[in-house]
Residue, then its C-alpha position, 0 to 999 in steps of 0.5 A: x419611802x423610808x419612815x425616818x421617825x419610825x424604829x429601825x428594821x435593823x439596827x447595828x452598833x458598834x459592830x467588830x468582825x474580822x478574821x485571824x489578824x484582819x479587822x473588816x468590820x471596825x465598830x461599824x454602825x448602821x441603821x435600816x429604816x423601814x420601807x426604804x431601799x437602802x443601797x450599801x456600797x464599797x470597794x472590793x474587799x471592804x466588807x460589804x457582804x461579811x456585813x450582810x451575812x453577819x447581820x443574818x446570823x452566817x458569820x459570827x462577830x467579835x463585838x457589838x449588837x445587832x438589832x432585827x425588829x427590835x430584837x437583839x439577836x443575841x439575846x432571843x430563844x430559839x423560836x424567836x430566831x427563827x420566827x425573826x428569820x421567817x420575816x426575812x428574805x435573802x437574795x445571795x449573789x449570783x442567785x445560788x439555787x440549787x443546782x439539782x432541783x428545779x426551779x419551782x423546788x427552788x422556790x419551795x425550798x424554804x416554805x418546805x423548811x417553815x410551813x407544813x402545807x399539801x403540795x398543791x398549795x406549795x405548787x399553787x403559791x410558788x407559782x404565784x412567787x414567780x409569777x411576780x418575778x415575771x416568769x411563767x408556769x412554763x419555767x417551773x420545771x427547768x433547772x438552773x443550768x437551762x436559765x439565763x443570768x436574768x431568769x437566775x436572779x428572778x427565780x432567787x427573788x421569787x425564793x427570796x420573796x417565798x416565806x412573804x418576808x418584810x425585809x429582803x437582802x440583796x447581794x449584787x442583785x445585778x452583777x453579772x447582768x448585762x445593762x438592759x437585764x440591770x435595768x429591768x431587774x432594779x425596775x422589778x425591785x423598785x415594784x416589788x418594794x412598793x408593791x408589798x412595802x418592802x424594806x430592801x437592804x442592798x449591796x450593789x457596785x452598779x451606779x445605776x442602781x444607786x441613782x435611780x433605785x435606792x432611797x439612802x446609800x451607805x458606804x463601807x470604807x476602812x472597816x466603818x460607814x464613812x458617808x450615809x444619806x440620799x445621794x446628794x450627799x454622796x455627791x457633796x462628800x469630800x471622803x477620797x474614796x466617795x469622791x472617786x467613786x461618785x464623782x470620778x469618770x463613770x459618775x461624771x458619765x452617768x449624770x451627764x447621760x441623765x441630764x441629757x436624757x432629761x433634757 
């Protein structure tokens, strides 16, 4: 769980992005609290991953500060960036491995980039990375067009967890899943964040997630966070597009298959 009196892992001010004549980032303010799963939710288009990849450092912004331990990232040399990026894991959407390396190569990839260690021992702890995420040696020599949607996710979360970060972002980590593989996957989250004391920072549109994964939500509507908090207070706001999305049929479909279950 999340230690609200505690700094923030990431801390955004006042945050400006946009491209050409487009704002997508309006003055966007937002905390990340450390060991919390914080899911960030919007509309298509509204800015979700312009956010994350602002915050890791792939997208330049116009204004604002971004915080990461405390550092501003603007403001440090470059061995203290990369010593901040070490500390981080990513998980892009659809998992982008690299199509001509293998799975245990995937998984090495940013060790080979961060450590200077003998390739037993970068087999020895890549084995081990997948081996959390629920594969097996026997995988390690596929490639990614031999895996399933499921297997790609848990390779990327395995090369996300490589470099043993403290805070690991998450684009649509089950998008594309079907609900039983979703399931596992926000199950294998919820592990992996107890287990290592993870802080995770997820973009997700799968109501699932929110409900049974993520301590705090934040939604991204017109460029700014317009509701942020457990999701009682998702469900309590009265901003149009919360509602609509919280309390419209599929929500309504959700928590009445909870209460059933639950019953």
């Amino acid at each position: 769980m999340a230690s609200p009196g505690k700094v923030p892992v990431i801390s955004v001010r006042d945050l400006a992005v946009g491209f050409r004549d487009r704002m997508v980032l309006d003055h966007l303010s937002l905390d990340v609290r450390p060991g919390e799963i914080l899911g960030l939710v919007g509309g298509s288009g509204s800015g979700k991953s312009v956010l994350l990849r602002t915050i890791i450092g792939l997208l330049p912004k116009q204004s604002g500060s971004i915080e990461v331990f405390g550092h501003d990232v603007d403001h440090v040399d470059d061995e203290t960036h990369r010593a901040l990026q070490r500390r981080c894991g990513i998980l892009f959407q659809n998992g982008a491995l690299y199509s001509s390396l293998t799975v245990m190569q995937n998984v090495q990839f940013p060790m080979r980039e961060f450590l200077h260690l003998p390739e037993d021992l970068l087999d020895e702890i890549a084995a081990t990375k997948l081996a959390m995420v629920g594969l097996s040696r026997l995988d390690a020599n596929k490639l990614p067009s031999e895996l399933s949607g499921g297997m790609t996710k848990r390779v990327a979360m395995a090369r996300a967890l490589a470099l043993d970060p403290e805070v690991v972002f998450l684009d649509e980590p089950t998008s594309g899943l079907d609900p039983i593989s979703a399931g596992d996957f926000d199950s294998l989250i919820r592990t992996l964040q107890q287990t290592l004391g993870l802080t995770v920072f997820m973009i997700t549109h799968d109501l699932n997630s929110l409900h049974t994964v993520c301590d705090r939500i934040a939604v991204l509507a017109d460029g700014k966070i317009v509701a942020d908090g457990p999701l009682s207070a998702m469900l309590a706001s009265e901003h149009p597009w919360v509602k609509s999305y919280f309390r419209g049929q599929r929500g309504r479909m959700l928590e009445s298959s909870r209460q059933q279950s639950s019953g």
